[in-house]
N, C-alpha and C positions, 0 to 999 in steps of 0.2 A: 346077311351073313351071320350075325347073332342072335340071329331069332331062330333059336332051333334048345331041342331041348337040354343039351350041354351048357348053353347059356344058360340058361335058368336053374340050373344045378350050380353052376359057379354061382351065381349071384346069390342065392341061400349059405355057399358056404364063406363068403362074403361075409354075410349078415351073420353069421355062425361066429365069424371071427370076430366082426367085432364088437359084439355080447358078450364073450370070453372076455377079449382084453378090456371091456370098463369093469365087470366083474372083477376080476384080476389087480385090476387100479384100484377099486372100491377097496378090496381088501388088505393090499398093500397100504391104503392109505389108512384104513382103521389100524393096522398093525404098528405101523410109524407113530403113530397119535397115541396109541395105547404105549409105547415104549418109552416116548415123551415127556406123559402122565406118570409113568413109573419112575424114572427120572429125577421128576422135579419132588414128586413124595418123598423119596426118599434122603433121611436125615444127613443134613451137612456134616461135615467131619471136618476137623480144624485139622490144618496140617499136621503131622509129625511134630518137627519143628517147632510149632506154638502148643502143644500137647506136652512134647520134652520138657521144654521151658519152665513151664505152671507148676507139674511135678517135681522138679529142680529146683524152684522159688518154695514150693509146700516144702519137702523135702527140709532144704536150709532152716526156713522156720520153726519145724518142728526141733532140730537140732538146736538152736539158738535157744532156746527157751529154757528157761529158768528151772533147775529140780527143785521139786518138791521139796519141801523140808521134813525129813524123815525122822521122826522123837524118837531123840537120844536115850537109850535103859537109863534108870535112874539107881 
């Protein structure tokens, strides 16, 4: 009953199919991998939060600091 030649056109497109889908997988999986890569490249960022903070700490400091002593006209 499956030896006829509609069987063997289904079985090609079988095999048809599942060429496409490892293809498909192959490239999905490069694309994951490459998004990944991209990912872990690119540079950390310190929170907000601890970024505020630092600038708020500089900030004070420069305020706190001592003027200059500016000569007096004589």
């Amino acid at each position: 009953m499956l030896a006829g030649p509609d069987h063997h056109a289904m079985e090609n497109n079988f095999y048809a199919l599942e060429m496409l889908t490892a293809e498909r997988l192959t490239e999905a999986r490069l694309a994951a991998r490459r998004r990944d890569l991209l990912a872990q490249a690119r540079a950390r960022r310190r929170p907000l939060r601890a970024r505020l903070g630092v600038a708020l700490i500089a900030l004070g400091e420069w305020l706190r600091r001592d003027p200059r002593p500016v000569p007096q006209p004589a």
